[in-house]
C-alpha positions in Angstrom: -23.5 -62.9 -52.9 -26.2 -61.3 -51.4 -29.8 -61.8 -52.0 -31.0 -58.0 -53.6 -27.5 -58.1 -55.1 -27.9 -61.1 -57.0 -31.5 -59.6 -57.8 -30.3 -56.7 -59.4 -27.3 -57.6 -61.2 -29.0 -60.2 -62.7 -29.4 -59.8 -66.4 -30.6 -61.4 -69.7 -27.5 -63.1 -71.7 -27.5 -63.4 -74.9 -24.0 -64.2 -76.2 -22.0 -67.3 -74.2 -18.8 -69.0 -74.6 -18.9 -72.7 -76.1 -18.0 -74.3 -72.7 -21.2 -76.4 -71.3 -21.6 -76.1 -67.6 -21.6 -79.0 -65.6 -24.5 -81.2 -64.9 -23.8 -81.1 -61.1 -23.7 -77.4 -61.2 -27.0 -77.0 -63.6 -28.9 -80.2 -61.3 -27.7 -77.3 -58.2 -29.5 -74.1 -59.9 -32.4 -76.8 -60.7 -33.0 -77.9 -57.1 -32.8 -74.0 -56.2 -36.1 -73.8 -58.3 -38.0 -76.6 -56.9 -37.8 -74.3 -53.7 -40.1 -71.7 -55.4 -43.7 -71.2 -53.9 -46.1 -73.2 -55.2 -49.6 -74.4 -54.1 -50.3 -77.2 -51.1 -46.2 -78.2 -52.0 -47.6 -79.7 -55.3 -44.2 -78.9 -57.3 -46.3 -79.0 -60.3 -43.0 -78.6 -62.9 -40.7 -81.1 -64.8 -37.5 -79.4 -65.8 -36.3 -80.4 -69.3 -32.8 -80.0 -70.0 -31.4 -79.7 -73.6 -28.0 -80.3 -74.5 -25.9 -81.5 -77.9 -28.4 -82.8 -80.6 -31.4 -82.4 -78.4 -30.7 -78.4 -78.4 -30.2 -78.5 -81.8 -32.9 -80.3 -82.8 -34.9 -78.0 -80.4 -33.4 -74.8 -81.7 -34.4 -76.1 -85.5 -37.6 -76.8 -84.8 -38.5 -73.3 -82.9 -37.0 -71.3 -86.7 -38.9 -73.9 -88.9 -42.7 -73.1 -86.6 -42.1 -69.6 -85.0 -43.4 -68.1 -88.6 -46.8 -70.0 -88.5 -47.6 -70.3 -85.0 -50.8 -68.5 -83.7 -48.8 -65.3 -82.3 -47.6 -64.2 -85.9 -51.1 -64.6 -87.3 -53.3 -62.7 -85.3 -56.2 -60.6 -86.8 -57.0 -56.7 -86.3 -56.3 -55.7 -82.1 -58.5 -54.5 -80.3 -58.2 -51.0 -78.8 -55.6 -51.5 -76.5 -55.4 -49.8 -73.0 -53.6 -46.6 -72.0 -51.4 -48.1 -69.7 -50.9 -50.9 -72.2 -49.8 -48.5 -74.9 -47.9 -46.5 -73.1 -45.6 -50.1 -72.4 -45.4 -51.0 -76.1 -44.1 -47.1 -76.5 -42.0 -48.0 -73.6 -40.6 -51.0 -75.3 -40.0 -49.3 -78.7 -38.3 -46.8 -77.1 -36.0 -49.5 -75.3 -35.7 -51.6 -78.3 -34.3 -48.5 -79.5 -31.8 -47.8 -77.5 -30.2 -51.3 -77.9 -30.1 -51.4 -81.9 -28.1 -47.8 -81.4 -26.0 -49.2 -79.1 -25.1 -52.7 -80.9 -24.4 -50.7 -84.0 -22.1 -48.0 -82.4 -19.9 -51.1 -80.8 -20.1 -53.0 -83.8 -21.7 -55.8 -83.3 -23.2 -58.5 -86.0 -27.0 -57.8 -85.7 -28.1 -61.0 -87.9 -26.6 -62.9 -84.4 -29.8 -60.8 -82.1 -32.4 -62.1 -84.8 -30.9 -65.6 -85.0 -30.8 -65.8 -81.3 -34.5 -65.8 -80.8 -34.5 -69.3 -82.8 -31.2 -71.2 -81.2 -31.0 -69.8 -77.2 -29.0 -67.5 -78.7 -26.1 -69.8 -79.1 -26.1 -71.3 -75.8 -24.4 -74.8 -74.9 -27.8 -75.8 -72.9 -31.0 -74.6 -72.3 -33.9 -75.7 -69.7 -37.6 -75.9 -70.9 -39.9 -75.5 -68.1 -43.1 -77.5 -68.1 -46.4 -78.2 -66.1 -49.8 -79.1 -66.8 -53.0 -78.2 -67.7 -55.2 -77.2 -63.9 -58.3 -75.5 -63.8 -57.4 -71.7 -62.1 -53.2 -71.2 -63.6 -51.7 -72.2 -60.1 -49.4 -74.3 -61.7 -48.2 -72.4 -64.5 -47.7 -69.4 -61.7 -45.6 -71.7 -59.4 -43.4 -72.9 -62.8 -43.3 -68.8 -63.5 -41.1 -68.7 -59.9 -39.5 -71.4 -60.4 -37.8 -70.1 -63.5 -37.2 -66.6 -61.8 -35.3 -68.7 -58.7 -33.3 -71.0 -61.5 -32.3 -67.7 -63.2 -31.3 -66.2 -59.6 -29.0 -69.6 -58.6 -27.5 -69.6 -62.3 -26.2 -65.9 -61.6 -24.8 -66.7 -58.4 -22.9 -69.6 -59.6 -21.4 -67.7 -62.5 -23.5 -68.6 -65.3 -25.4 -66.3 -67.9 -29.3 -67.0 -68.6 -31.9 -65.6 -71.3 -35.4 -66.5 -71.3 -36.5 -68.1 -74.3 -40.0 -67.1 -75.2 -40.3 -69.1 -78.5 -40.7 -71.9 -76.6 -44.0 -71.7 -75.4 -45.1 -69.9 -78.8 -44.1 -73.0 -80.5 -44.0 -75.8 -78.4 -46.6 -77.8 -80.0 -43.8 -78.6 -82.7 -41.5 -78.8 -79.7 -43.3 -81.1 -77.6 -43.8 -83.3 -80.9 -39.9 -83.0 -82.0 -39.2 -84.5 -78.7 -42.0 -87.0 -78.2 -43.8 -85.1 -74.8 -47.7 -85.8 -73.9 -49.5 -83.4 -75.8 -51.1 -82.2 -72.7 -47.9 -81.2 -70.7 -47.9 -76.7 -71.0 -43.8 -75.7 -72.3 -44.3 -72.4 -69.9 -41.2 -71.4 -71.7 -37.6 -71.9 -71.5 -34.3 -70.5 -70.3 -30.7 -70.2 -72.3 -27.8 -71.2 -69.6 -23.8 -70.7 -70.2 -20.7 -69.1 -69.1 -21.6 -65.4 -70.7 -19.1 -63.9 -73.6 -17.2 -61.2 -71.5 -16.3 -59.5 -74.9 -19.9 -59.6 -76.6 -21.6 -56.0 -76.9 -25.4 -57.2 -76.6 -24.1 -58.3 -73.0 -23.1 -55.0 -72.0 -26.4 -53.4 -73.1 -27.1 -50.7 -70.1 -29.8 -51.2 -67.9 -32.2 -49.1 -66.0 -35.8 -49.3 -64.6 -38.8 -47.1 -63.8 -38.6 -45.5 -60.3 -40.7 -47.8 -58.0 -42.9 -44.7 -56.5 -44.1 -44.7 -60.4 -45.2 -48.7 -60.2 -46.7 -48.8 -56.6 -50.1 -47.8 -55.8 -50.5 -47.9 -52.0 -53.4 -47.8 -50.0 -54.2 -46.9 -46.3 
């Protein structure tokens, strides 16, 4: 497949059959990431992969702490910025749109809610880690290589969803599975063989025209 193919028919996955893919084939997609650009060829990552118990375990953990971690308790915001509001009016609008068209094709909507806690049901999931470094470096070079894992698992066939809980809660997680306290969960990534017949798969897609997202300067 080619390269700005794969790019854009990439998409986020959030319902997958029960068959686990192989370790060779999730060890290939893995290998793709350590390719990403990263500072001085540091590779500062560890990829964590979660399967069976560990998942679950995982995936209990994320619905028992997502309600009391720091994001969900914030005080009064601050004034946000125009272009900043005009995103969150962009992602209400989005948000939106998908509820509508979940409900029209009949789809459970207690399975979208649940999914933010369990990788949405997937057989495996990857956590991405790195550590702590004084100017982000590493936690920008972890950031690509999740965006080239995602890129090799569509290739190969499989379905991915980024899994933002993780990093919201992963002092709980990185207890629950016994990781140095000062190792940084970036975040982690649902992987499977996607559910051709699931509606929240088939979501429709669009994006901003790119003259409205590019400043350029001569």
């Amino acid at each position: 497949m080619d390269c700005i193919e794969t790019i854009k028919q990439r998409k986020s996955i959030r319902a997958f059959t029960n068959k686990v893919p192989d370790k060779a084939l999730i060890l290939e997609c893995l290998d793709a990431a350590s390719w990403a650009p990263n500072p001085t060829s540091q590779q500062p990552w560890q990829f964590i992969v979660l399967t069976g118990n560990s998942l679950n375990r995982v995936s209990r953990t994320i619905k028992e702490s997502f309600p009391a971690s720091p994001i969900q308790n914030t005080g009064p915001a601050a004034k946000k910025p125009e272009a900043v509001q005009k995103l969150e009016l962009r992602k209400k609008k989005n948000f939106t749109e998908m509820i509508s068209f979940l409900k029209e094709s009949g789809a459970d909507m207690s399975l979208l809610a649940q999914g933010n806690f369990n990788f949405h049901g997937a057989p495996l999931a990857v956590l991405f880690a790195t550590w702590p470094c004084k100017d982000q470096n590493y936690v920008k070079s972890v950031l690509s290589a999740m965006q080239n894992f995602m890129l090799a698992a569509a290739a190969k066939g499989l379905g991915t969803c980024w899994a933002n809980a993780v990093s919201i809660c992963q002092k709980s997680i990185k207890k629950e599975l016994d990781l140095p306290e000062d190792m940084i969960l970036v975040d982690g990534i649902s992987v499977g063989y996607p559910d051709p017949e699931a509606a929240v798969n088939r979501v429709p897609r669009h994006r901003r025209p790119i003259d409205e997202v590019t400043l350029w300067f001569v």
